[in-house]
C-alpha positions in Angstrom: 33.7 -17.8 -3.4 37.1 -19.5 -4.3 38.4 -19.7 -7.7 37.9 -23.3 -7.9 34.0 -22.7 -7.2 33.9 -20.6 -10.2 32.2 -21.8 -13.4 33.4 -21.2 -16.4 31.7 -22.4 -19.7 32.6 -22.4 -23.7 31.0 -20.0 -26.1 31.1 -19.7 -30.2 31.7 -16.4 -31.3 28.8 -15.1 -33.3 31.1 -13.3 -35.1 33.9 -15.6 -36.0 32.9 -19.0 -34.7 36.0 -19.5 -32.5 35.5 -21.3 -29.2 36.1 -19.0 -25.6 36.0 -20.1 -22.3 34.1 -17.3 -20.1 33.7 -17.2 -16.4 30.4 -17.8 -14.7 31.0 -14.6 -13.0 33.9 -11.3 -14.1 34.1 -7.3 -14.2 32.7 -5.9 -16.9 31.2 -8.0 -20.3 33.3 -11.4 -22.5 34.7 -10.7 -25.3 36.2 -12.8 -27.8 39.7 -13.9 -27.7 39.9 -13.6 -31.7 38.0 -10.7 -32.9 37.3 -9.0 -30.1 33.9 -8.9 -30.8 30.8 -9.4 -27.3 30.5 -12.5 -26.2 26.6 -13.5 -25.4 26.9 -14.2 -21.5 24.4 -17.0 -20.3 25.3 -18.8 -17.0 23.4 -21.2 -14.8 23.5 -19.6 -11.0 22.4 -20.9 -7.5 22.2 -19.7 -3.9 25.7 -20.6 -3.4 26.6 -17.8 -6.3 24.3 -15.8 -7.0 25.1 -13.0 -5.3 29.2 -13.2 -7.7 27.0 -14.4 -10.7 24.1 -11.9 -10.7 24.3 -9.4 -8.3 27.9 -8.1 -8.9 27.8 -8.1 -12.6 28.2 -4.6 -14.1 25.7 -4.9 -17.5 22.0 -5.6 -17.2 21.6 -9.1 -15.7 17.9 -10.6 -16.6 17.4 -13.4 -14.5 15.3 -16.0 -15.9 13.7 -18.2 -12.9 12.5 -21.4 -14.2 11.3 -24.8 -13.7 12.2 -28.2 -15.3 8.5 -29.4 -15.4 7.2 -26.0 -16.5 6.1 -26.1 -20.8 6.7 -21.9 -21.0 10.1 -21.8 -19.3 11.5 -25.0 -22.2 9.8 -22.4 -24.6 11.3 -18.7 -23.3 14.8 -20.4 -23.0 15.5 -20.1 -26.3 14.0 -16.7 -26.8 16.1 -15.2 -24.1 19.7 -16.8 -25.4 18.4 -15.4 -28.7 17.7 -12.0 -27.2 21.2 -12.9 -25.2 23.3 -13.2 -28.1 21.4 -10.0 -30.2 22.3 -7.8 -27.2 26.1 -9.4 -26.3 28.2 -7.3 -23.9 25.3 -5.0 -23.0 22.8 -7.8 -20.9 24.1 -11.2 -19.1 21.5 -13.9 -18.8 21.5 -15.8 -15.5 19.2 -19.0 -15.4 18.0 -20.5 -12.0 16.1 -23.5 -11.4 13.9 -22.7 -8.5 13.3 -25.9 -7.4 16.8 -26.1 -6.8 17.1 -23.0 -5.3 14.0 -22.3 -3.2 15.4 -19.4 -1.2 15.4 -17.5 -4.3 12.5 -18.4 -5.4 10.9 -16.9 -1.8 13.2 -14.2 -2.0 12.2 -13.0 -5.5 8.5 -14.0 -4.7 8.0 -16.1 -7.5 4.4 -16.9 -8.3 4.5 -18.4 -11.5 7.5 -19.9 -13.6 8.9 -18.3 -15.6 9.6 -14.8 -13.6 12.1 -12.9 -15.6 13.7 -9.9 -13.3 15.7 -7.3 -14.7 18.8 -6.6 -12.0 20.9 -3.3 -12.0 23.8 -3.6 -10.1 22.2 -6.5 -8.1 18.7 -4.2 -8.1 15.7 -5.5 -9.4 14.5 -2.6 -11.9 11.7 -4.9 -14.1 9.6 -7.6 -13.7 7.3 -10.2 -16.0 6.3 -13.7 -15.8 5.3 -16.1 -18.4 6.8 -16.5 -21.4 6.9 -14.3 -24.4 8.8 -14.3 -28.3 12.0 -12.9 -28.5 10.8 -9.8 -30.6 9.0 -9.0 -26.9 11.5 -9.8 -24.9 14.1 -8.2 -26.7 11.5 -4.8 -26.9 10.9 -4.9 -22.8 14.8 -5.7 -21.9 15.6 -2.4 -24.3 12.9 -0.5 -22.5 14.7 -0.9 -19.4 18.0 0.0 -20.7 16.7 3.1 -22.7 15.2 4.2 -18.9 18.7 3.3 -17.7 20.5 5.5 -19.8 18.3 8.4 -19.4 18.4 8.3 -15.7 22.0 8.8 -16.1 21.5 11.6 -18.5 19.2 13.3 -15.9 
């Protein structure tokens, strides 16, 4: 991917309310410019960059794969950039729209929209589909990181 591929997109600081610009794609998690503070880290991804976007970030990526027609997915969205900005600079949340991409859809067998995957270093490590509160999601993407840390441990 060339630099001038690269997407970047503004953010508001939780914390501060200042405006950031943040790649689509980077080593480790944003932070903002101002007070330092995590950045939440949501970015639209397709086949073309998926692989810089999703699969070579270094926190937790939860892939949400969605559909514009599809009720549950316009009701999860929210949920999970709610979830994404609670857990800043520990999960990145990477939306694809599978009718766009279809050869991600068949690569991640997606059955039903939405199919939320939990990635670790470009691994898929958790799986779900349909759509859920934020109180769940939040519980199931901290299950994973709990088992995460503790394989590390052991």
């Amino acid at each position: 991917m060339t630099s001038q591929t690269l997407k970047t997109q503004t953010v508001t600081c939780p914390t501060c309310g200042r405006k950031n610009k943040i790649p689509a794609a980077g080593e480790g998690a944003p932070r903002c410019g101002n007070c330092k503070s995590p950045l939440p880290w949501t970015v639209d991804a397709d086949e073309n960059d998926f692989a810089e976007v999703a699969e070579k970030a270094t926190p937790l990526v939860v892939v949400d794969l969605w559909a514009t027609w599809c009720g549950p997915c316009r009701m999860v969205s929210p949920a999970l950039e709610q979830v994404a900005t609670e857990l800043a600079g520990k999960v990145k949340l990477v939306k694809v729209d599978i009718d766009r991409n279809p050869h991600l859809a068949q690569r991640f067998e997606v059955q039903a929209v939405p199919t939320l995957l939990i990635l670790d270093k470009g691994e898929p490590v958790a799986r779900r589909a349909g759509a859920a509160p934020a109180g769940t999601l939040r519980s199931w993407i901290e299950q994973v990181m709990a088992g995460r840390q503790n394989s590390k441990k052991g």
